[in-house]
VODOLUM-946071 format. One line per 2 residues: number of its first residue (from 1); their letters; for each residue x, y, z of C-alpha. Coordinates in Angstrom, 2 decimals. Layout:
N
NUM) a) X:Y:Z | ...
This chain:
60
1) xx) 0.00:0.00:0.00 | 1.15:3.21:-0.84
3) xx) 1.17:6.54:1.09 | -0.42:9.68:-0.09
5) xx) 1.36:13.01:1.11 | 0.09:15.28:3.05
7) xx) -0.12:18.60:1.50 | 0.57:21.78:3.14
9) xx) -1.95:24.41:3.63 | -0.04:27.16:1.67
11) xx) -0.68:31.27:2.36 | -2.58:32.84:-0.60
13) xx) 0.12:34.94:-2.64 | 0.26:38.52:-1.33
15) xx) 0.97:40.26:-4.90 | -2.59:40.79:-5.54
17) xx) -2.79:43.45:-2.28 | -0.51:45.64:-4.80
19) xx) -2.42:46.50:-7.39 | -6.14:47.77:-7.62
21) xx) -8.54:48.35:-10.51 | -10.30:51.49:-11.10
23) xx) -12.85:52.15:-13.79 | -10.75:49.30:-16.13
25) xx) -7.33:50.76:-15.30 | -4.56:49.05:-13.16
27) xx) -3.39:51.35:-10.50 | -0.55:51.39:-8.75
29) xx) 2.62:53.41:-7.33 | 4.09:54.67:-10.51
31) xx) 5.39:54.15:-13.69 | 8.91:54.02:-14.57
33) xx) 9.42:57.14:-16.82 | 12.65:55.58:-18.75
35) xx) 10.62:52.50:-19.86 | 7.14:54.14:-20.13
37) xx) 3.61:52.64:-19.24 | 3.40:49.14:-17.90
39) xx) 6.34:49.07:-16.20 | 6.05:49.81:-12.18
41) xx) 8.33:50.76:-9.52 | 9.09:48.49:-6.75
43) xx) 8.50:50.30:-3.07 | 11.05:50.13:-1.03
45) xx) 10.89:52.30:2.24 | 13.85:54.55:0.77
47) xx) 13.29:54.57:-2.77 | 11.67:53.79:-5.75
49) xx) 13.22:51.02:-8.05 | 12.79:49.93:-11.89
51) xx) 13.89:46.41:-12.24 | 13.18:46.56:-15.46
53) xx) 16.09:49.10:-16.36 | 17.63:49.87:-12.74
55) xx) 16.32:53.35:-12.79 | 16.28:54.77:-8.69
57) xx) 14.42:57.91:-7.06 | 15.19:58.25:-3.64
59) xx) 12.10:59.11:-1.17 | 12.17:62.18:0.87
């Protein structure tokens, strides 16, 4: 007889919390202005950061 394994009761992903949809437009911090729309800055709690094309604005 063979053993089935137990599976783990895994946390829903918390990307989702990130974005929000608004009259059929994604919002969200902003865009990068180097690589143009669809491209979004990561928030850090010191700066703003394009992965995309490793563009930085520092926060005040």
């Amino acid at each position: 007889m063979v053993k089935k394994k137990q599976v783990k009761n895994k946390n829903p992903s918390k990307k989702w919390t990130k974005y929000s949809i608004k009259e059929g437009k994604i919002t969200r911090a902003r865009n990068c202005p180097k690589c143009g729309a669809g491209i979004f800055f990561a928030e850090h709690k010191d700066r703003l950061y394009c992965g995309h094309c490793h563009y930085m604005e520092v926060k005040k």
